[in-house]
C-alpha positions, 0 to 999 in steps of 0.5 A: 752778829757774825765777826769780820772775816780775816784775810791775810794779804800775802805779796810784794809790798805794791800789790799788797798796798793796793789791795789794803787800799781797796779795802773792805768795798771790794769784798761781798761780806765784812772782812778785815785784811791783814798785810803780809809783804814780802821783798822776794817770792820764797818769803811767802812760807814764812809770811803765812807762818806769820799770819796765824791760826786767826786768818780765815783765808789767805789771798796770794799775789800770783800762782808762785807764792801760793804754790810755794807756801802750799808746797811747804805745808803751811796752808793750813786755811782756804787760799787762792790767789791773784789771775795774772793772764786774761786782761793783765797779760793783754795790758801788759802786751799794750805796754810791750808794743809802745816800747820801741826795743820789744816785739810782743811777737817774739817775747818770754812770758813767765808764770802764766800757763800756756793755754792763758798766753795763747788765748790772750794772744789769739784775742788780739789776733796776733801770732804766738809762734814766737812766744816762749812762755814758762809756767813752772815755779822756780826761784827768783834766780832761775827764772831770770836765768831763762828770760836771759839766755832766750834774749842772748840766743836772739830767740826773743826781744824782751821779757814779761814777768810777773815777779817784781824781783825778776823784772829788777833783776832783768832791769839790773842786766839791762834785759828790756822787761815789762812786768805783767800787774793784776788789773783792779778787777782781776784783784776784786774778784780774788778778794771776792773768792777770798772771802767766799772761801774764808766764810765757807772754812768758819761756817765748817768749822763751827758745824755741829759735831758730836763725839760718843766714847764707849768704855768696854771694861764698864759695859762687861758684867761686873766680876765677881773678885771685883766690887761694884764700888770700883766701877763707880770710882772709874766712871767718876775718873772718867767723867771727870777727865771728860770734863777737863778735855771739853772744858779746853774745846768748849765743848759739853759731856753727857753721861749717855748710861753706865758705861758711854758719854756724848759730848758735843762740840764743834768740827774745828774744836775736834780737828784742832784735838785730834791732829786733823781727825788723825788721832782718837780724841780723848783716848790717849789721856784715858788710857794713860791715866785711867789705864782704860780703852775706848771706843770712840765715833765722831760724827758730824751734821745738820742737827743733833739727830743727824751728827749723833747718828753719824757719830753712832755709825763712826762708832760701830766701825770702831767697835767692828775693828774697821778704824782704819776707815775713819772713825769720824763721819762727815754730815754727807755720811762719809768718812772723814782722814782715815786714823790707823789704831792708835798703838799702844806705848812702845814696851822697850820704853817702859822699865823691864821689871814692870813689864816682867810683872805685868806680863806674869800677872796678865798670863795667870788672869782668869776671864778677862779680870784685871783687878787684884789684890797683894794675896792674889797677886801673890799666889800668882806670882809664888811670893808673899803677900808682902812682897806682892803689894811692893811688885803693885806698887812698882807697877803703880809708879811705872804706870801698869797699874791703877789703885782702886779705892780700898776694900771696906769690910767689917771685919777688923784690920787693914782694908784690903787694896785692890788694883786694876792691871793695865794689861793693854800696855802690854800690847796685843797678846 
């Protein structure tokens, strides 16, 4: 059975009592709510902040606290937010006209759009010549401020806000204020889109997504300087690596042939790896520990089929040089946030000396090789072979290289100690 979806309550303590109150009837499916009060509208950032990663949407008491918390970029789940215009605006003109010191003719009217104020006031049939209304957001202070001088200039009666601190600062200032509060059915229909949108953000998140991961230097013939074994070596590396990275996504990997894997997971797994598809997943690891690059394609879908295809065609624009245009493809067939080529390390962060070598070394290499032993590396370098082996193993521990397995022979002595040359940390060439 599907687990109660939460939603994160975020308002004044009355309202968010009240919906706490209302409870699960006022929602289409099983929900838990989570109360996130404030006492000013600027809180509701942090609030959200508060709530978690285990919130599947956030229902706000009005447009200001959403916007604000949108502004701040900490939405990172659907969200929307209680109406305040429509039947809310209407009963709180009731209120406006049993009190003797306001004329709903001549008023200020916080937060509520425009078109929404003249609707309601066309609905009763009353003009809205008079009627000063401000729907930009601002904070406590500010919007105070101009319900204030609009009552100085005689230019309005009285003030209706829909922020409880505006109306106790009005009150406090002796401003004739009527705060505009959500009717029960304004606040069931938030909950009910609430819910809505928490069910639709799990159900994507939880969509079928498989990730293909090409190695280019295993799917090259085999050199003839370079010994099978190696390659095999890199793929128990490689697959390996896979296992712990999905094993942390509860995901699965496949090897697919000698030189690609497949692995399937799920969308918010992936998201959750790749800084919102922003990054290639798994490649950083590979090529710093395995000095390897990759090609990878993300895709989405129905099926397995669907999201393998799709993960097939993400891959063939990476391997086309076209990344810039998203490596991850969505179930519809588009793709995803476009992901610039992730750049290799900086070079002025790596010690001098290293890249010195590395950069010798890779200039004297032969049809794409990268592997070399001490006396090969010496003939390049013009040392000796003793002095060879201590240059690799300073690339080693700077990370320019990566011991292979020794080379066995039956012939008698020290077996001979290959290495792979990470020539991609050198950047384009």
């Amino acid at each position: 059975m599907t687990p109660d979806l939460t939603i994160g309550v975020v308002g004044p303590h009355d309202l968010v009592e009240r919906v706490m109150l209302m409870g699960h009837a006022a929602a289409p499916l099983p929900c838990r709510l989570v109360a996130a009060a404030y006492r000013d509208e600027q809180e509701a950032p942090d609030k959200v902040t508060r709530l978690g990663p285990g919130v599947d949407a956030c229902l706000f008491a009005s447009p200001v606290p959403y916007d604000l918390a949108r502004r701040s970029g900490v939405l990172t789940m659907p969200a929307t937010y209680v109406q305040l215009g429509g039947a809310a605006l209407v009963a709180a003109l009731a209120k406006a006209a049993l009190d003797t010191r306001i004329d709903p003719q001549r008023v200020s009217i916080d937060v509520i759009s425009r078109a929404d104020v003249e609707e309601a006031y066309t609905d009763l049939g009353i003009p809205a010549t008079d009627v000063h209304s401000r729907d930009e957001p601002g904070a406590t202070g500010t919007i105070a401020a101009y319900h204030e001088r609009l009552l100085r200039q005689g230019a309005t009666s009285g003030a209706l806000t829909c922020l409880p601190a505006v109306a106790e600062r009005l009150h406090t200032a002796g401003v004739p204020a009527i705060r505009i509060r959500p009717t029960s059915g304004a606040v069931r229909t938030a909950l009910h889109t609430a819910a809505l949108l928490g069910a639709h953000h799990r159900l994507e998140e939880s969509q079928l997504t498989v990730v293909l991961v090409e190695v280019p230097t295993l799917r090259e013939p085999v050199r003839r300087a370079a010994p099978r074994y190696w390659r095999d070596e890199l793929r128990l590396s490689l697959h390996r690596l896979l296992v712990q990275e999905a094993n942390r996504m509860n995901a699965s990997v496949w090897p697919i042939d000698d030189h690609s894997y497949l692995v399937i997971a799920t969308r918010g797994s992936i998201a959750a790896a790749t800084d919102g598809f922003r990054v290639l997943p798994f490649a950083a690891r590979i090529r710093d520990e395995l000095g390897l690059a990759v090609e990878v394609g993300v895709g989405m879908g129905r099926t397995t089929h669907d999201a393998e295809s799709h993960a097939r065609a993400a891959l063939a624009r990476t391997q086309a040089g076209k990344q810039a245009q998203g490596f991850a493809v969505d179930r519809e067939g588009r793709a995803l946030i476009p992901a610039p080529r992730m750049p290799p390390p900086g070079v002025g962060a790596l010690k001098p000396k290293g890249v010195e070598v590395l950069a010798r070394l890779a200039a004297k290499l032969e049809g794409g090789d990268t592997v070399v032993d001490a006396e090969g590396a010496g003939k390049m370098l013009g040392v000796t072979p003793r002095t060879a082996r201590r240059l690799l193993r300073t690339l080693v521990d700077e990370g320019l290289a990566w011991p292979l397995p020794p080379n066995r022979t039956p012939q008698p002595g020290r077996p001979r100690q290959l290495y792979r040359l990470i020539v991609e940390k050198l950047g384009p060439r």
